[in-house]
C-alpha positions, -999 to 999 in steps of 0.1 A, spaced: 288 623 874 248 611 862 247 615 826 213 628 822 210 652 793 224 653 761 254 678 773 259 655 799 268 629 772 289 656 750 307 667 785 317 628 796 328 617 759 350 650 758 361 644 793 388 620 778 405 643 757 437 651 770 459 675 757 489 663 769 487 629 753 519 626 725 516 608 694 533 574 696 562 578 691 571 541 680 555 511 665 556 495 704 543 527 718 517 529 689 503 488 691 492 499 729 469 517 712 453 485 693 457 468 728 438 495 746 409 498 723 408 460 724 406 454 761 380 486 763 360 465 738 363 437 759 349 454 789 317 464 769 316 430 755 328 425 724 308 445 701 332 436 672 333 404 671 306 386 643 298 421 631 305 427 594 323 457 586 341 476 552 369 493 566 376 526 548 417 546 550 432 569 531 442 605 529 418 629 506 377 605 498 377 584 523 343 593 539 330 601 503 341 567 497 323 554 530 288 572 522 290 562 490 296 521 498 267 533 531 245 541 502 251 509 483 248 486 508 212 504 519 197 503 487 203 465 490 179 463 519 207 460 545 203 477 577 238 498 579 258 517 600 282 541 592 311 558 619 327 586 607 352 618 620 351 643 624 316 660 627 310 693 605 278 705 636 264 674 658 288 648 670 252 626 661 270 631 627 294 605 637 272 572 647 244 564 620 223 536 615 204 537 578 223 572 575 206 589 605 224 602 632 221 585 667 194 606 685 200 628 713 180 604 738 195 573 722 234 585 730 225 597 766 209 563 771 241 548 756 268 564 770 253 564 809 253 529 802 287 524 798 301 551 816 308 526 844 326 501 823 350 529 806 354 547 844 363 514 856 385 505 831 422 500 846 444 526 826 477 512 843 489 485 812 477 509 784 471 542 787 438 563 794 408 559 769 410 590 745 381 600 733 382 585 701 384 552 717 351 558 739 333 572 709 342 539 684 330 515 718 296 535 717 291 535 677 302 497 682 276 494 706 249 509 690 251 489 659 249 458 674 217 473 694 203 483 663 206 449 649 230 465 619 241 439 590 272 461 577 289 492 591 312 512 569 341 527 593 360 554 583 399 556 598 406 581 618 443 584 614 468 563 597 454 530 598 478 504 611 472 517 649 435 526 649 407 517 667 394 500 637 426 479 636 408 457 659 384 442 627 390 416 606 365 434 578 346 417 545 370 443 525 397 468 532 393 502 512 425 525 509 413 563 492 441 587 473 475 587 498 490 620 502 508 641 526 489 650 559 498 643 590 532 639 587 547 646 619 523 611 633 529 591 600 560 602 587 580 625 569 576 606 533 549 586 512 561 554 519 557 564 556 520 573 555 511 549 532 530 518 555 506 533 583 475 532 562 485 500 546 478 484 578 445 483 571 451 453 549 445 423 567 451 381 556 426 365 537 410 397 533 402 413 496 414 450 495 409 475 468 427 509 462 426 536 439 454 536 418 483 556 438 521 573 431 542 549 425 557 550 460 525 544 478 516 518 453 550 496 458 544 500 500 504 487 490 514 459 473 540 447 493 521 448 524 493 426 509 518 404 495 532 401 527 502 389 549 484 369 522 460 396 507 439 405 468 448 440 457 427 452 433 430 487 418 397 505 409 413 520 376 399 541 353 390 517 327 377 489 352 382 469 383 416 455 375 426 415 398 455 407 408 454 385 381 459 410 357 422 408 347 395 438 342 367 437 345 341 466 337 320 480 366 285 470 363 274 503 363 289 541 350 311 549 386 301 584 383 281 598 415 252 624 411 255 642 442 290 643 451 301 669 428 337 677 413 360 654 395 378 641 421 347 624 433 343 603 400 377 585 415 361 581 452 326 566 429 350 536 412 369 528 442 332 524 460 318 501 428 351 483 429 342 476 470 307 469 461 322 441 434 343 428 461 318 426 488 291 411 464 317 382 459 316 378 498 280 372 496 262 406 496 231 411 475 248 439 461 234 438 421 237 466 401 204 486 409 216 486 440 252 500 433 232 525 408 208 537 435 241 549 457 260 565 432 228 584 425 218 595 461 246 595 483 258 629 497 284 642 518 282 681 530 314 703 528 325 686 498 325 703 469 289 717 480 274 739 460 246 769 478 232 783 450 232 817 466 237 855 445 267 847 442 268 812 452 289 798 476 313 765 475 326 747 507 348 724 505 376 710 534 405 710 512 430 698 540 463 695 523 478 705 490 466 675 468 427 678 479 436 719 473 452 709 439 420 687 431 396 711 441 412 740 421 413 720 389 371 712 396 368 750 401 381 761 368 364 728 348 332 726 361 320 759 372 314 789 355 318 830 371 336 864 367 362 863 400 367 836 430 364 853 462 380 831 488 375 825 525 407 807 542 408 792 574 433 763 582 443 739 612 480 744 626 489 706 617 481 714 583 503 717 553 494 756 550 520 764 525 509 739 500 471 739 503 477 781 496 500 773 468 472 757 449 443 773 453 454 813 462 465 823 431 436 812 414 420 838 433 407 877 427 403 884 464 414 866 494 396 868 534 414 845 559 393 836 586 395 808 617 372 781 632 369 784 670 386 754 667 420 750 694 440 741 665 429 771 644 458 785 628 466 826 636 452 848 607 487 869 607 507 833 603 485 822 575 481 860 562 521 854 561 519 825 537 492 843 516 508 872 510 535 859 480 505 840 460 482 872 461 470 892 428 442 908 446 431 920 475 438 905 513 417 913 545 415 891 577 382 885 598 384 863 626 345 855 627 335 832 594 301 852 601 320 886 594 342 868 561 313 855 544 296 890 552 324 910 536 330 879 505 292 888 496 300 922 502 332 919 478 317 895 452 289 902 422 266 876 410 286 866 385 314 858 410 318 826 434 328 826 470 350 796 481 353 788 515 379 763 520 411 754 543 395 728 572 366 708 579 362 729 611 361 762 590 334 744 564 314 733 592 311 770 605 301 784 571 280 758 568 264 772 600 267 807 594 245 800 561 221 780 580 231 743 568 239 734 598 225 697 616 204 702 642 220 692 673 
């Protein structure tokens, strides 16, 4: 097939999903995926290899944490690029040089010309490409086209086994660890946080928020184990491995990511920025200043000042639905919270609802088009214990936000919350959407 157009693009990348694919299911079924992004890399020639990179994991912040350390390393004067998933409206979203998305003629150009290197590429030792893989060998691609200095790369899942498991990066980055994704990473903490941990690589300086104590012990061992700095971005200061801490050169406090849980997602970036300024970057402190003050990341704790306004946020499990309920009722003032639920089927459901439905005077479950859209009776299901107001279902997010304005005064907020994919269709619906 000519890739020609930009759907032609869209249609070729998304060729590769295949539904059928299982999780590994061991650590010798999960390294083929290493050894088949790798060899794909390989066959486009190497994009990795020389390129600089800050490698970003975790469970709740972690692409706060990227745009944040994006934002940083561009007020420098560095020309940066910045691969992130998934996309709230434009796959573009995912592949940016100097924060703009790749254009439309840019990824057709791109992708026809490596659709004959992927379509050749011999499947029989590892596995098909997913479409992960062939996305991270274009954004690859493109930076080293662009002549990019840094790129900032978000982890798509766990961390030991991803695509971006193939860089030896200036600095690993590890967010807040919860539960997600439990029935790929594991049952426990220690399980999801031995997965993410892999992100720490020898030599390598590696900085983490300070985590449960489970998560922390896993962390620490890990980078004890293949010859690695952990430092902790704590409240108080960057503290070394040396039991040293030092203060952050500037207030870690961001101006555009709103909510608290952000000011935790600011230090872990200024504790990067410290790290990666030791590795040579001219990252001073107007520079680290300049991206706390203009970074911004949509469907975060996003704020459209509507009558009555409406928050977005993609709480995806019950510790980012814990967090954003406790910014709710400390930073924001109104009469009743009107809520508009959506959530994926892989999702803790039970635990994201625990936190954040009882909080609320009127609940409207909803869905994304999404395939992994949970049912609105399954989730009503959940809902139903935690109510102390009224519940109605409306499978179009046009039709909930509709009857949450309907519902709500001006006086009252609206919070639509649950997935990224449900955030990204309000976002839509209210006309925030990316052109694609």
């Amino acid at each position: 097939m000519p890739i020609e157009t930009y759907q032609d693009a869209l249609d070729y990348i998304y060729s590769f999903i295949d539904p059928l694919r299982k999780p590994a299911s061991s650590p010798t079924e999960a390294i083929l995926n290493i050894d088949r992004i790798r060899a794909l890399l390989r066959a486009t020639g190497n994009p990795h290899v020389g390129m600089q990179t800050v490698v970003v994991a975790g469970t709740k912040g972690k692409g706060s944490t990227c745009v944040l350390i994006e934002a940083m390393l561009r007020a420098a004067d560095l020309r940066t690029g910045l691969w992130t998933s998934p996309h709230l409206s434009s796959y573009r979203e995912r592949i940016q040089v100097d924060r703009e998305p790749i254009s439309q003629a840019d990824l057709v150009a791109l992708t026809a010309q490596l659709q004959p290197i992927i379509d050749a590429f011999d499947p029989a030792p590892y596995g098909r490409p997913s479409t992960f893989d062939v996305g991270f060998a274009l954004a690859l691609s493109y930076f080293v086209a662009r002549g990019v200095h840094v790129a900032v790369l978000e982890v798509g899942l766990g961390g030991r086994y991803d695509a971006s498991g193939v860089m030896t990066p200036l600095a690993s980055v590890i967010s807040s660890i919860s539960y997600d994704h439990t029935a790929i990473l594991g049952p426990t903490l220690a399980d999801i946080a031995g997965n993410k941990a892999g992100i720490i690589k020898p030599g390598v300086p590696t900085i983490s928020v300070p985590q449960m104590p489970e998560v922390a012990t896993v962390l620490e061992d890990e980078a004890r184990l293949v010859g690695a700095t952990l430092s902790i971005a704590s409240e108080g200061g960057l503290d070394e491995p040396s039991g040293d801490r030092l203060p952050y050169p500037v207030p870690p406090i961001p101006s555009r990511l709103l909510g608290g849980f952000q000011r935790e997602n600011g230090r872990l970036a200024v504790g990067a920025a410290m790290l990666l300024r030791r590795q040579g970057l001219p990252l001073d402190a107007r520079a680290i200043a300049t991206g706390l003050a203009t970074a911004e990341w949509p469907g975060r704790f996003e704020l459209v000042p509507r009558s009555p306004p409406v928050l977005i946020d993609g709480a995806h499990n019950g510790d980012s639905a814990r967090k954003l309920a406790a910014a709710i009722c400390t930073e924001l003032r109104f009469r009743r919270l009107i809520l508009v639920l959506g959530t994926s089927r892989d999702k803790d459901i039970e635990a994201i609802v625990a936190e954040i439905v009882p909080m609320a005077d009127a609940v409207i479950i909803t869905r994304s088009t999404h395939p992994r859209a949970m049912d609105l009776d399954r989730v009503a299901a959940i809902v139903r214990p935690h109510l102390r107001g009224p519940l109605t279902l409306a499978p179009e997010i046009g039709d909930a936000l509709a009857q949450a304005r309907a519902l709500a005064g001006p006086d009252d907020l609206i919070c639509v919350t649950g997935s990224l994919f449900v955030v990204a269709a309000a976002r839509e619906s209210l006309g925030l959407a990316v052109a694609d």
